[in-house]
C-alpha positions as CSV (number, residue, x, y, z in Angstrom):
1,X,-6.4,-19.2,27.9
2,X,-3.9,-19.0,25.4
3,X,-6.0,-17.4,22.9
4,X,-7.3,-14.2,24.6
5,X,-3.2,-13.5,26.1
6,X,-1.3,-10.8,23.1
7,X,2.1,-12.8,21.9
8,X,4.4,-10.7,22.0
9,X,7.4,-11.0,19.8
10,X,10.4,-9.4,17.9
11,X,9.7,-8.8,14.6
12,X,12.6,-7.8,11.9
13,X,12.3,-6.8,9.0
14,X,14.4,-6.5,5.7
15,X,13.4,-3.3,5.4
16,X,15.7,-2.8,8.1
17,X,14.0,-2.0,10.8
18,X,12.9,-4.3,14.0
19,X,9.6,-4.1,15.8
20,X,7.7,-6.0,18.7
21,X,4.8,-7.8,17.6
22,X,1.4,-8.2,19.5
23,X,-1.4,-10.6,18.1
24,X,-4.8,-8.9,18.7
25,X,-7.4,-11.2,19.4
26,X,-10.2,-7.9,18.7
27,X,-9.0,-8.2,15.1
28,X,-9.0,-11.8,14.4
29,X,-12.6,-12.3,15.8
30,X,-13.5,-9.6,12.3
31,X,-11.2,-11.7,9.9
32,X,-12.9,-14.8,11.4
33,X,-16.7,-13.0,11.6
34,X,-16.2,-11.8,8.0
35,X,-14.9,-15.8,6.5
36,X,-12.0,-14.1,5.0
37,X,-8.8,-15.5,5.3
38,X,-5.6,-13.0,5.6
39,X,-4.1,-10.5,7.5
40,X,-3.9,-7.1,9.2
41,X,-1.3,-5.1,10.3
42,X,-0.7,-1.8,11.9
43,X,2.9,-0.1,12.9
44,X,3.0,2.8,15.9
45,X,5.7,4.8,14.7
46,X,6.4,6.2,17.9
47,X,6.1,3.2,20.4
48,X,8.2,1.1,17.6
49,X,5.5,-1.3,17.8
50,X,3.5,-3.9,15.1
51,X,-0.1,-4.9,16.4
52,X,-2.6,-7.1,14.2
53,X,-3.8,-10.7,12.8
54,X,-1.4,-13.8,11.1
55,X,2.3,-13.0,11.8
56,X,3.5,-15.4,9.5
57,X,0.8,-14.1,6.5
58,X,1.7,-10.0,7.7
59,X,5.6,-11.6,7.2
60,X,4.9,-12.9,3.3
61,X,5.5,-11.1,0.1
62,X,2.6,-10.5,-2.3
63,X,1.9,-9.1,-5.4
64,X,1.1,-5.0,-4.9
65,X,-0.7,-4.6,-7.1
66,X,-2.2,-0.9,-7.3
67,X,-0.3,0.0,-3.9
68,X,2.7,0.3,-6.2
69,X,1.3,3.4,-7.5
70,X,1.9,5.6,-4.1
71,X,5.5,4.5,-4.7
72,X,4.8,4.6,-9.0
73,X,3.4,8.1,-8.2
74,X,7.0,9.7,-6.3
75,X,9.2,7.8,-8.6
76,X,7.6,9.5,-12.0
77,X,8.0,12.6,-10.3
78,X,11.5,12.2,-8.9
79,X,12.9,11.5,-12.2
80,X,10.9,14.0,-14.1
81,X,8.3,11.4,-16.2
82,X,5.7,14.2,-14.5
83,X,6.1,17.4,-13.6
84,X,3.3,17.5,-10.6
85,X,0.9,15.0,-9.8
86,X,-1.6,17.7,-11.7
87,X,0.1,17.3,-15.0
88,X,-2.2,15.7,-17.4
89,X,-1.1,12.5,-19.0
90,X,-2.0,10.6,-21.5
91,X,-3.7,7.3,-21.4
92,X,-3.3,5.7,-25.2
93,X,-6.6,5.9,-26.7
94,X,-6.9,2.1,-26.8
95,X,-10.1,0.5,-25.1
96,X,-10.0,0.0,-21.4
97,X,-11.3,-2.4,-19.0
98,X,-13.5,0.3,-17.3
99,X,-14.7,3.3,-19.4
100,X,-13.6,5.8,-16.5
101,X,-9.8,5.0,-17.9
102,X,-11.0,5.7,-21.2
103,X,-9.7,9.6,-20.8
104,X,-6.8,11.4,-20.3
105,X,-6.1,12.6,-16.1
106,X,-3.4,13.9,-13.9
107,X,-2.3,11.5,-10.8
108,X,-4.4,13.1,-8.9
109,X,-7.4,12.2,-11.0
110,X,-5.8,8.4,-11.9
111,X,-4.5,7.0,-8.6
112,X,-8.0,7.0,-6.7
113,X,-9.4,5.0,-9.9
114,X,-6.3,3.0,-10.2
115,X,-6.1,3.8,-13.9
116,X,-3.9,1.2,-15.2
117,X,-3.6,2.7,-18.6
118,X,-2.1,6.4,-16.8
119,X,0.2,4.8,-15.0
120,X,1.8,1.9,-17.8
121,X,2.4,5.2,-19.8
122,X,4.1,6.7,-16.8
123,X,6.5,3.5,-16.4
124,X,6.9,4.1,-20.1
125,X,8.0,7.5,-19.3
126,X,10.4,6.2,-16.4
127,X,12.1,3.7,-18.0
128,X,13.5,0.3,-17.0
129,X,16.7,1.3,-15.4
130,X,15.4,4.0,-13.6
131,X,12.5,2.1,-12.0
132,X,14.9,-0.6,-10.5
133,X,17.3,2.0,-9.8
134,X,14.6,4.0,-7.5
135,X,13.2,0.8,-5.8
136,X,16.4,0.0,-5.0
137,X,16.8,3.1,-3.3
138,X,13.6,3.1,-1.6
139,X,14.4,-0.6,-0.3
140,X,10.5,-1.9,-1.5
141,X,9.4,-5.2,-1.3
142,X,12.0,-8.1,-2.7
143,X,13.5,-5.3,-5.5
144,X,12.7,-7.3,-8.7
145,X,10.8,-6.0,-11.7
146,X,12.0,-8.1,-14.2
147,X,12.8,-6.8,-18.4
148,X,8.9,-5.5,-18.5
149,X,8.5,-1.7,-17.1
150,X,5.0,-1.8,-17.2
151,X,3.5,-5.1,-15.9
152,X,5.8,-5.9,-12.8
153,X,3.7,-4.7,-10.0
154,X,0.6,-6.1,-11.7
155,X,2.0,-10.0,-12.3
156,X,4.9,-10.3,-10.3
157,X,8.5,-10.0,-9.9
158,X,7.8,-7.3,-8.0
159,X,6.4,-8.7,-4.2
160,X,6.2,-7.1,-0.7
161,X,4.9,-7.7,2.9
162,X,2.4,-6.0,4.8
163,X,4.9,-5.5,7.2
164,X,7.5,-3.8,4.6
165,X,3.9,-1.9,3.8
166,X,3.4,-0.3,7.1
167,X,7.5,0.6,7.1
168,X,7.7,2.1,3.7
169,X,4.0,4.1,4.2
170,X,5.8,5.3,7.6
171,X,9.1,7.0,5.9
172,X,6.6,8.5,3.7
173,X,4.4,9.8,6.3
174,X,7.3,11.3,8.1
175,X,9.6,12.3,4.9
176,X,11.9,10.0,6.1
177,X,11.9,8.6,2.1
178,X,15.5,9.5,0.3
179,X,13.5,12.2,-2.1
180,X,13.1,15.8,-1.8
181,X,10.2,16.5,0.4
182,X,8.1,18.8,-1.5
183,X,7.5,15.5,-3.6
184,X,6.9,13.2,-1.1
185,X,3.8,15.9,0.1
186,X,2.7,15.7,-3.2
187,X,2.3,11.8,-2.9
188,X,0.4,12.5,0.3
189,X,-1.5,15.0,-1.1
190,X,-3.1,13.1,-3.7
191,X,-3.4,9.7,-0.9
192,X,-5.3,11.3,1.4
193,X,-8.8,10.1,1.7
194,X,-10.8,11.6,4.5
195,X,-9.6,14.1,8.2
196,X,-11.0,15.7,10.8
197,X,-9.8,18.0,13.5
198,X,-6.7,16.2,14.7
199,X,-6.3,13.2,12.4
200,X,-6.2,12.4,8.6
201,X,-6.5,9.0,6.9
202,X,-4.2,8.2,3.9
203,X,-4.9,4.8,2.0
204,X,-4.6,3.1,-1.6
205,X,-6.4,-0.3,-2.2
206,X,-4.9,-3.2,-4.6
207,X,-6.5,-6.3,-6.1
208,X,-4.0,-8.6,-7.7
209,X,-5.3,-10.6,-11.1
210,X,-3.0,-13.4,-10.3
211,X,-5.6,-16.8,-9.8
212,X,-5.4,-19.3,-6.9
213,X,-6.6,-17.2,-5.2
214,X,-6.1,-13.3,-6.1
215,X,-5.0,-11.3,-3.4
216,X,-6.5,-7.8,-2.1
217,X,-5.1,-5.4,-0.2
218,X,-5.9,-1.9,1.7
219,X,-2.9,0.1,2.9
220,X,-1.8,3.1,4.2
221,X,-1.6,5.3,7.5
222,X,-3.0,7.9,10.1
223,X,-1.7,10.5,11.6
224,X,-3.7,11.6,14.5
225,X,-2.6,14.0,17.4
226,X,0.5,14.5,15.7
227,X,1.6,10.3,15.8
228,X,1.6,8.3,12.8
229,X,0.4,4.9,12.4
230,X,0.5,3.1,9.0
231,X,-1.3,-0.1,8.6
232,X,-1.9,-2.9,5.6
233,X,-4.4,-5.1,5.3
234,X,-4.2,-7.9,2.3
235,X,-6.8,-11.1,1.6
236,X,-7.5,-13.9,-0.3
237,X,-9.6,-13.0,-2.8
238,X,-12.3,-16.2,-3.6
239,X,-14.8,-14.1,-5.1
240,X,-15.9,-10.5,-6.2
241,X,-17.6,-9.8,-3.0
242,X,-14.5,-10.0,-0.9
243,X,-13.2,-7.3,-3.0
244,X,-15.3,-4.9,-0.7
245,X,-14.3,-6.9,2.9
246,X,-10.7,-5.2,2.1
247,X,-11.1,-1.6,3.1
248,X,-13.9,-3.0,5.4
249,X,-11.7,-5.4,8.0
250,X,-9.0,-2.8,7.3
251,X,-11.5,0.0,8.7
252,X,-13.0,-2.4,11.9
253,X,-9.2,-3.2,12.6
254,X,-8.6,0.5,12.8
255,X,-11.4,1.0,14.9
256,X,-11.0,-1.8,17.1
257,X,-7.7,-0.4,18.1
258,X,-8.8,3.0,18.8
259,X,-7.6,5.2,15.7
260,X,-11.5,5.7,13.9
């Protein structure tokens, strides 16, 4: 009986903000269907509320991995590294773990292929001090990056929840982020992944090369009828056929709670 009745529960978060929390059986049954241990987690803006799978794995930091690059993306053009997310950067001319890197591309082009190479070059551009100093102000994840600009989101210190996810992807949904807001629509812009009449879908995907196990993730948010609700999903990856179950559980958790 237990197992079918929503806990409900008060949830805080370091990023400052406090939010009841209501297990969903519907999504656990597709984590369990699918084999794939993690978690999902989506935050209604305007009912203040967190619904999803695993509390305690939604509550624990993790690696970003290629998320970092909504946050990578504003902070290059906050301090100038870019001068639009159109602005064509360079990627180093050295070989590539996938050819599509091999070129240069403007954000807009290298944040939907995660190119890795792009966006080292951009931390380059950014600079150690300034990278701290913006995360700081942004309040992401645990804060720590460490003495290496261009490897912290990739192999640690850098770590955040999928809870701090869904509250930092809401400030940016709503331009509630400390940064002028003609670049936080430029973030969006380049995020956004598919929309109809009275909704859109914004989302970045993340796959972490750290072993035992690797970790995946699918985050972002939608805004439908004018309400925003940002989600994250992350998993353990055990082999390169989970990699796909990411956007997948993310997408059936979405549309077993009504919002595809």
């Amino acid at each position: 009986m237990k197992r079918v009745i929503a806990a409900i529960l008060l949830i805080a978060t370091s990023h400052g903000f406090a939010a009841e929390w209501t297990d969903s059986p519907a999504i656990e049954k597709l984590f369990s269907e699918a084999g794939v241990t993690g978690t999902f987690v989506l935050y209604d803006v305007a009912e203040n509320k967190l619904v999803g799978f695993d509390r305690t794995r939604a509550e624990t930091r993790y690696i970003p991995a290629s998320t970092f690059k909504v946050p990578h993306t504003l902070i290059g053009l906050a301090e100038g590294a870019v001068t639009d997310v159109d602005q064509v950067l360079p990627y180093g001319g050295e070989p590539q773990r996938f050819s599509a890197w091999e070129r240069d591309m403007s954000l807009r082009d290298a944040l939907p292929i995660s190119n890795l190479a792009v966006y080292k070059g951009l931390s380059r551009r950014i600079t150690l001090e300034r990278m701290k100093a913006n995360i700081a102000l942004m309040g992401y994840g645990n804060g720590e990056i460490g003495s290496v600009v261009d490897t912290f989101w990739l192999v640690g210190p850098l770590t955040i929840s999928a809870v701090e996810q869904t509250a930092f992807l809401a400030d940016l949904a709503q331009n509630e982020l400390p940064y002028p807001a003609e670049l936080q629509e430029q973030v969006r812009d380049i995020t956004l992944l598919e929309q109809g009449d009275d909704w859109a879908l914004h989302g970045k995907t993340g796959w972490t090369d750290a072993p035992n196990p690797e970790i995946g993730w699918w985050v972002g948010w939608i805004v439908k009828q004018d309400r925003v609700y940002s989600f994250a999903v992350n998993i353990d990856i055990v082999s390169d056929l989970d990699a796909k179950k990411r956007v997948q559980l993310g997408r059936d958790s979405l549309t077993a709670l009504g919002l595809l």
